[in-house]
C-alpha positions as CSV (number, residue, x, y, z in Angstrom):
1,X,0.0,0.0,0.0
2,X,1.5,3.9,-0.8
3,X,-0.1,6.9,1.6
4,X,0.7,10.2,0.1
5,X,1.4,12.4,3.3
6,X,2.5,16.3,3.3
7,X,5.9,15.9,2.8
8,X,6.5,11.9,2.2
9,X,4.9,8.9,0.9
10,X,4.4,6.3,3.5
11,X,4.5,2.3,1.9
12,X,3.1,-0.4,3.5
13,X,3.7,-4.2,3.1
14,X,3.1,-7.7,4.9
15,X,4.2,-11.4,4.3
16,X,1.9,-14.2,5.2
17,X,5.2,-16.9,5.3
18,X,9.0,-16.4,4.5
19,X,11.2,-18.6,3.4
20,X,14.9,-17.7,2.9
21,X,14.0,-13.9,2.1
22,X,16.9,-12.4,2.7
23,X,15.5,-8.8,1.9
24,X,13.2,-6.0,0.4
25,X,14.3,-3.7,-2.3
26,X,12.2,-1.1,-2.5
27,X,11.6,0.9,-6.2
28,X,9.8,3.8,-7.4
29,X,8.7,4.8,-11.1
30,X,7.5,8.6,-11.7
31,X,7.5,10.6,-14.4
32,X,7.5,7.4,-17.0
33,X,11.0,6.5,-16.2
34,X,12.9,2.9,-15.4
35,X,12.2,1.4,-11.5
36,X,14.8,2.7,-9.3
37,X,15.9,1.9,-6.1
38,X,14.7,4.3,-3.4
39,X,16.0,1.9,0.2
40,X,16.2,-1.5,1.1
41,X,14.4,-3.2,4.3
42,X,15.6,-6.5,6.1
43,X,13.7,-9.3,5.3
44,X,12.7,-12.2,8.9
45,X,13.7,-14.7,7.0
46,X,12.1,-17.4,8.0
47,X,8.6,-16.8,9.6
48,X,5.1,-18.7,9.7
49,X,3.3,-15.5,10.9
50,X,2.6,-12.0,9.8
51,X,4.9,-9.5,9.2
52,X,4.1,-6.3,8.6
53,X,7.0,-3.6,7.2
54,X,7.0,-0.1,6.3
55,X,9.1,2.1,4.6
56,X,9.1,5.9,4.1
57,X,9.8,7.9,0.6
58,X,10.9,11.1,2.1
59,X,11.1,12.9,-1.2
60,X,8.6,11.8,-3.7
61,X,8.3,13.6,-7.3
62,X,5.1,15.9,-7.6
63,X,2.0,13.7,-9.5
64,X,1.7,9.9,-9.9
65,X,4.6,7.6,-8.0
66,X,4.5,4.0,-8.8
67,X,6.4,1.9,-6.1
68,X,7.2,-2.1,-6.1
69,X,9.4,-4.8,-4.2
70,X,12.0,-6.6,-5.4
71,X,11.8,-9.5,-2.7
72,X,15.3,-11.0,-2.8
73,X,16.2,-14.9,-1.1
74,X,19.1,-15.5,0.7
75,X,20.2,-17.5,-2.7
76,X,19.4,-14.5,-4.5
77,X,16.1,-15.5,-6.7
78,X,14.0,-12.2,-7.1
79,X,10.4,-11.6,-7.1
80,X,8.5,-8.4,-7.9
81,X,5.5,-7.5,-6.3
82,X,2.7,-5.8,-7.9
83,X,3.0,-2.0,-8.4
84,X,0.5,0.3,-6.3
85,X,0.8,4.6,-6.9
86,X,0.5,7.5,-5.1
87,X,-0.5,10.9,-6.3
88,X,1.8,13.2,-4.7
89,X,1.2,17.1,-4.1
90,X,3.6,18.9,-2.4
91,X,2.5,20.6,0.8
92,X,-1.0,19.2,0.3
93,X,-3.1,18.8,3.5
94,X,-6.2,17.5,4.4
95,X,-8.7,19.8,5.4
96,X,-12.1,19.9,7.1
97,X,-14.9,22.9,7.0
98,X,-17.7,23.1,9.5
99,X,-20.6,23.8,10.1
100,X,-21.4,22.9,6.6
101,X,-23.6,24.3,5.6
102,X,-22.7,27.9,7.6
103,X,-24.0,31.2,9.1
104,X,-21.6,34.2,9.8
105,X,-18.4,31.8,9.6
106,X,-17.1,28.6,9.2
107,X,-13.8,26.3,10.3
108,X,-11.1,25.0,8.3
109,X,-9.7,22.1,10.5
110,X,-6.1,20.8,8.9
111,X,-2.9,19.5,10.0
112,X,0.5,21.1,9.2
113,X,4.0,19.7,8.9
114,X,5.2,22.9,10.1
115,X,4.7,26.1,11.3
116,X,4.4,29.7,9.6
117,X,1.7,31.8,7.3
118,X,-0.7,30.5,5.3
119,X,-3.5,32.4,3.1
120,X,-7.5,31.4,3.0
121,X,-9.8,32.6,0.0
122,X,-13.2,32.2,-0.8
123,X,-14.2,31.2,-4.5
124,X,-17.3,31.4,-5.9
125,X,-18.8,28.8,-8.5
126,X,-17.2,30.7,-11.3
127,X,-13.8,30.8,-9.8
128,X,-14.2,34.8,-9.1
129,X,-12.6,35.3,-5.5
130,X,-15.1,36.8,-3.1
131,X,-13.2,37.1,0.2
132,X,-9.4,36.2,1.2
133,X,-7.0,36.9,4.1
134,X,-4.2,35.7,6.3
135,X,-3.6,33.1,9.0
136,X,-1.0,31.9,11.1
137,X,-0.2,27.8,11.5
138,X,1.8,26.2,14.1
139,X,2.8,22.5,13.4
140,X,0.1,19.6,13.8
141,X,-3.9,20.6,14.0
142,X,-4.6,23.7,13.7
143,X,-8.2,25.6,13.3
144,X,-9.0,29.0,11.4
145,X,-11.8,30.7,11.7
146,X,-13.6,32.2,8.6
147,X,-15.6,35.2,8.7
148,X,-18.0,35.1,6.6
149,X,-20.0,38.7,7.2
150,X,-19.2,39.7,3.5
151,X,-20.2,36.6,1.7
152,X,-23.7,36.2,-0.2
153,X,-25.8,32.7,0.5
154,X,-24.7,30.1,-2.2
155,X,-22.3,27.5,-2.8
156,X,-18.2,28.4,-2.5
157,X,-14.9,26.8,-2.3
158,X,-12.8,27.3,0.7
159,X,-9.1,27.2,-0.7
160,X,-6.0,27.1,1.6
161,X,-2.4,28.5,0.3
162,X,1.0,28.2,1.3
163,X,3.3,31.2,2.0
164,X,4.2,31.0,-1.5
165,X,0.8,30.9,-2.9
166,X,0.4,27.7,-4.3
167,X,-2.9,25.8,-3.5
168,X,-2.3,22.7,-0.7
169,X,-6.4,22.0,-0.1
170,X,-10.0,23.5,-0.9
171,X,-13.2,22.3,0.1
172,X,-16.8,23.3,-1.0
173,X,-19.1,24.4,1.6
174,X,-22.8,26.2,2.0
175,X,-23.2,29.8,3.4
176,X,-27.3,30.4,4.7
């Protein structure tokens, strides 16, 4: 399994059995290339139970990264797993409006790898922006409140920035 996080793409594996794996290479495809290696993970060896491994991409390419295993035994045969992908976008978060559908403002819940200035705007269903400003983020959860006071009733997008401008998250809400 491949998790795209903020800043990494987290991979996920498990063995039922193991018999003479010595190790796991693991390999990552983007942008249409050749598999390369990105880290290799020690294998049990020998084991009748579940295993369960993980293995962290700490710098991903921005769009589609394809990722597979080269399972190598201790008399080195190899195996390939099958490929899974993750859709990487830098600095992209998760993020949470309530109440949905709102009154005079609304929430954006999210979770930050770090700290500093990030910028909210409102869009309408055209894309026009309606209302925009400033907030500051400290690392993990963080909460912004949205005024609303200057916003019609209708349907918007709630868009979150970083410092530089580009997008990270936007979700669609109600305002009464």
């Amino acid at each position: 399994d491949a998790e795209a996080k903020p800043r990494q793409v987290d991979l996920k594996w498990a063995t039922g059995t193991e018999e003479n794996t010595a190790y796991f290479q693991v390999e990552r495809m983007a942008g249409g290339g050749e598999f390369t290696p990105l880290g290799r993970v020690e294998a049990a060896g020998f084991s009748q139970a579940l295993r369960e491994y993980t293995f962290v991409d700490p710098a991903p390419v921005k769009g589609v990264n394809y990722y597979r295993l080269d399972q190598v035994d201790t008399d080195g045969s190899r195996q390939y797993s099958h490929t899974v992908s993750a859709t990487y976008r830098w600095s992209s978060v998760d993020i949470n409006v309530y109440p949905n559908p709102a009154g005079e403002s609304i929430y954006a819940a999210f979770e930050m790898a770090g700290e500093g200035l990030v910028r909210w705007r409102i869009l309408d269903m055209s894309g026009r922006i309606v209302s925009q400003g400033p907030a500051t983020v400290a690392m993990g959860m963080n909460q912004v409140e949205v005024p609303l006071a200057r916003v019609e009733a209708g349907s918007y997008t709630l868009e979150l920035l970083d410092a530089a401008g580009v997008p990270m998250s936007n979700a669609r809400f109600v305002r009464q």
